[in-house]
C-alpha positions as CSV (number, residue, x, y, z in Angstrom):
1,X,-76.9,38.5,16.6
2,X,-74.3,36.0,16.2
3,X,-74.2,36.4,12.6
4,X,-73.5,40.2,12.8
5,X,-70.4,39.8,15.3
6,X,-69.3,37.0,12.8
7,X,-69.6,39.2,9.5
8,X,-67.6,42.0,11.7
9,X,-65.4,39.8,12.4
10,X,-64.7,39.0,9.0
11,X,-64.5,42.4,8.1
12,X,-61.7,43.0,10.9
13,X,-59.5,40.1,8.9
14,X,-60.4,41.4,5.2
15,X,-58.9,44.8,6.3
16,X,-56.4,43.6,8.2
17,X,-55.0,41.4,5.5
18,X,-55.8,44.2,3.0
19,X,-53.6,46.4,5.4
20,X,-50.8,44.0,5.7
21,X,-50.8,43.4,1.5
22,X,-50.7,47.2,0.7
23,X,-48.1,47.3,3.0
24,X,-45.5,44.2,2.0
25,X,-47.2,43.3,-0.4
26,X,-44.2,43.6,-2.7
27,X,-41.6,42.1,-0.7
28,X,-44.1,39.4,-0.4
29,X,-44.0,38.6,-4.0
30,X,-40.6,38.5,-4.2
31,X,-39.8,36.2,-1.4
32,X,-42.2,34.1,-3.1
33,X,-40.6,34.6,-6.3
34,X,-37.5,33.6,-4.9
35,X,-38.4,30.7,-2.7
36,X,-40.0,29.4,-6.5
37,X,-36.9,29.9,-8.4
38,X,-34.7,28.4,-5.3
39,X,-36.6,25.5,-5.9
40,X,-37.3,25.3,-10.0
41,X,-33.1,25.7,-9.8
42,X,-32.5,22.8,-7.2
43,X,-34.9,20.5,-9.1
44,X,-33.0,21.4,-12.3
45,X,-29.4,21.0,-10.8
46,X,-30.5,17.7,-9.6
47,X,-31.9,16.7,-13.2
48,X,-29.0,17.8,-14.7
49,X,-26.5,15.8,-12.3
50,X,-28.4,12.6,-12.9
51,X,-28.3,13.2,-17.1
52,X,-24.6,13.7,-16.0
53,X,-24.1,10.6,-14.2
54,X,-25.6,8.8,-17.0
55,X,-23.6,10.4,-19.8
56,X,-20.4,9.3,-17.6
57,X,-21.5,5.5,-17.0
58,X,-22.5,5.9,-21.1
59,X,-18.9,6.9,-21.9
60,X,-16.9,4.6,-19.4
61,X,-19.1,1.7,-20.7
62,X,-18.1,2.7,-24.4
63,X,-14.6,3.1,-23.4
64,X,-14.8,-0.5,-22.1
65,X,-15.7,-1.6,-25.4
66,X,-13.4,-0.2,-27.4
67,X,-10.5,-1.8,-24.8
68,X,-12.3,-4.9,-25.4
69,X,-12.5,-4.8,-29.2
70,X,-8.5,-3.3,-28.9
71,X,-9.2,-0.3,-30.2
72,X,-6.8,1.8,-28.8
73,X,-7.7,5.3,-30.3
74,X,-10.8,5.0,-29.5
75,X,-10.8,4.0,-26.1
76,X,-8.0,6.4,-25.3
77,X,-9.5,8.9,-26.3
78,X,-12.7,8.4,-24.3
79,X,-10.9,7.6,-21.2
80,X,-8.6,10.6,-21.5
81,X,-11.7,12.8,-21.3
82,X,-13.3,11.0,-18.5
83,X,-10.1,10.8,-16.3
84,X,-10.2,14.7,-16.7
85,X,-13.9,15.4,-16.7
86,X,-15.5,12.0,-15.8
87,X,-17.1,12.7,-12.3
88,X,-17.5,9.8,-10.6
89,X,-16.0,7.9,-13.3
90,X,-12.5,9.8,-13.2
91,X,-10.7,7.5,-11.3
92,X,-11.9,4.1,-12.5
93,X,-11.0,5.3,-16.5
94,X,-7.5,6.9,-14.9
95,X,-6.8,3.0,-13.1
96,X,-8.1,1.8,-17.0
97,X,-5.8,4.4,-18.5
98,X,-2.6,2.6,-16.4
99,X,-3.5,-0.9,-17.4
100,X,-3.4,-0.1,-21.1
101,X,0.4,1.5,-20.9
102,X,1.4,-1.7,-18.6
103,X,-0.2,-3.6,-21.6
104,X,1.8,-1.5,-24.0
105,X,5.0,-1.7,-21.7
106,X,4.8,1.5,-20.6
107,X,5.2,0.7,-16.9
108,X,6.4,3.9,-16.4
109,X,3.9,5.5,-17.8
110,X,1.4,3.7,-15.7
111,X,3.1,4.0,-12.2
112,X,3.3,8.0,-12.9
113,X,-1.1,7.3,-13.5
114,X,-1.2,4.8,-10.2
115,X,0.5,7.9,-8.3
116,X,-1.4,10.2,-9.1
117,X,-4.5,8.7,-7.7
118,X,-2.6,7.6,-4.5
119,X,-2.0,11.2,-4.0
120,X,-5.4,12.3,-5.2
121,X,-6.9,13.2,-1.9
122,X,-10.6,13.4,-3.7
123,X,-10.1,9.9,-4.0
124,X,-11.5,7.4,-1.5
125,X,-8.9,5.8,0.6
126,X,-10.2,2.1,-1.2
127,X,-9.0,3.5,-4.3
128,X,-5.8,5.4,-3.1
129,X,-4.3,1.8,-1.7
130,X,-5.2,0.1,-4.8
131,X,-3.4,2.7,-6.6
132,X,-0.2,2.7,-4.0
133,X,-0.3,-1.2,-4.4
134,X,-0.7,-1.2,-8.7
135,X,2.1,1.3,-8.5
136,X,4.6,-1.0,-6.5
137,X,3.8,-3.8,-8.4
138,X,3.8,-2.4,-11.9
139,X,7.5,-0.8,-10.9
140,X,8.8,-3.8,-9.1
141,X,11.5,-4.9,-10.9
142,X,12.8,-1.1,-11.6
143,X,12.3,0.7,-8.9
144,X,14.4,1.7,-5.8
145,X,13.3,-1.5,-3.4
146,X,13.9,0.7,-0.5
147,X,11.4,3.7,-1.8
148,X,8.7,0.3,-2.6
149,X,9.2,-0.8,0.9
150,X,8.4,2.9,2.7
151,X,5.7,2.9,0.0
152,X,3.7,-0.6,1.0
153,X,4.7,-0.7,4.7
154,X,1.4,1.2,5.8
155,X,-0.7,-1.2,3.5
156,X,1.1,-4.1,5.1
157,X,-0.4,-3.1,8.6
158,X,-3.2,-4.6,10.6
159,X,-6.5,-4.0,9.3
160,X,-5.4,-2.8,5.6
161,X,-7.9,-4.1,2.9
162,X,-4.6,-5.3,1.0
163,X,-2.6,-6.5,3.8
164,X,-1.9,-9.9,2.6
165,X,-0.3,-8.3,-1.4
166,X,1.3,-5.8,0.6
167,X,3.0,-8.1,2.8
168,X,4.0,-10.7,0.2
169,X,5.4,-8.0,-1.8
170,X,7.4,-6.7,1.0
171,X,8.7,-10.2,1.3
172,X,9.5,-10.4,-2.2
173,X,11.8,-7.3,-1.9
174,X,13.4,-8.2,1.5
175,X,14.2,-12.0,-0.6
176,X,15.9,-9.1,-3.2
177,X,17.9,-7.9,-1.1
178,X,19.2,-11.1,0.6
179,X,17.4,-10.6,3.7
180,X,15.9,-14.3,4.3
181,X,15.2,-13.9,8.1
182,X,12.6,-10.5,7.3
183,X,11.3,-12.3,4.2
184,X,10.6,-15.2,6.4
185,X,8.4,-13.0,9.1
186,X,6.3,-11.6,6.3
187,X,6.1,-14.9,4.5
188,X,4.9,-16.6,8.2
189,X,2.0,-13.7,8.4
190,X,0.6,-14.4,5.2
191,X,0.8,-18.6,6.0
192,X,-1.1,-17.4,9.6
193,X,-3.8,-14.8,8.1
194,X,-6.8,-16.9,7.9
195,X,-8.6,-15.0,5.8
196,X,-5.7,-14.2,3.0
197,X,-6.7,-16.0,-0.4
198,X,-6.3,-19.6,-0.2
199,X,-3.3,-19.3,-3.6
200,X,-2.1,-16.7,-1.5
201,X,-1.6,-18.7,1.6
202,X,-0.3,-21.7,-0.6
203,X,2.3,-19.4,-2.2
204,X,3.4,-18.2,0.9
205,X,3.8,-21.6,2.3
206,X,5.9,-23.1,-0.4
207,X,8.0,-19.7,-0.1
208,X,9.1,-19.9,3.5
209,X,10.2,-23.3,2.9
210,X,12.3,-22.2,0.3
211,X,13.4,-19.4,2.5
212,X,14.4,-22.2,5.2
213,X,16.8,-23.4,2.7
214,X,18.8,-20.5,2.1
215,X,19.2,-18.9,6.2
216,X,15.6,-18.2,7.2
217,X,14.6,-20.6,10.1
């Protein structure tokens, strides 16, 4: 008797699902469809990023080649398309673009490059204050010392990866402009920051006793 109930039961279910099929089965098929071609197209965008990825470090490593063989053309060329369509790449062949026109004396060629990135706001922040601190430096001797000074003074404050550069630089300019007393302050932070490079440190040292000499104590 138990087998009959079981084998109605079974029946129930077959037309049941037979019911529900006739009645979406079309819509079924196509959500189906769908949720198959959501995920064939996510599978394929990811396979195609990574052969992206791997073309760029391809390039930028060829590009690196060529700078390293001097073959300017070549690695201008290649760097001029990844700083435009390079990815993840963009920004380290734009930084390589700027050292090759500071290498060909185009400084202000470079500082126009360095500023862009600063002001690149898909740049990471590591990468802005590099730029911001290659663009004070490469236009050092040209530039307005006032403008360099607004532009290192937040890269000179606690906690900046670049602190100790910016802060020498900064006391560089206020030396420039005969200010011994502020060159002296930013010269004594870089003697007391205890993790600053060791040359750095040294430099600054042998600075602020110049600086003692000529009005700073």
């Amino acid at each position: 008797m138990a087998d009959i109930f079981h084998e109605i039961d079974e029946e129930l279910k077959r037309d049941k699902a037979l019911e529900l099929w006739q009645r979406h089965g079309k819509l079924i098929v196509a959500f189906f469809f769908a949720a198959v071609l959501v995920t064939v197209g996510t599978v394929l965008w990811q396979e195609h990023q990574e052969n992206k990825r791997q073309a760029e470090a391809r390039s930028f490593a060829l590009a690196m080649e060529q700078v390293a063989q001097n073959n300017l053309p070549a690695s201008t060329a290649l760097l001029a398309d990844l700083a435009k369509n390079g990815g993840g790449y963009q920004v380290l062949a734009q930084l390589q673009q700027a050292a090759l026109k500071v290498k060909a004396g185009d400084h202000a060629g470079a500082v126009a490059i360095y500023d862009q990135i600063a002001n690149d706001s898909d740049a990471g922040k590591p990468f802005r204050d590099l730029a911001t601190l290659l663009s004070a430096l490469t236009g050092f001797d040209k530039a307005d010392p006032a403008a360099l000074d607004r532009k290192l003074e937040p890269l000179a404050a606690a906690g900046s990866a670049f602190r100790p550069s910016a802060l020498e630089m900064r006391g560089l300019l206020a030396i420039r402009r005969g200010d011994y007393k502020a060159a002296k302050v930013y010269f004594q932070a870089i003697a007391e920051y205890a993790t600053a490079p060791g040359g750095l440190r040294q430099r600054a040292t042998q600075i602020l006793a110049w600086v003692g000499e000529r009005g700073g104590a």
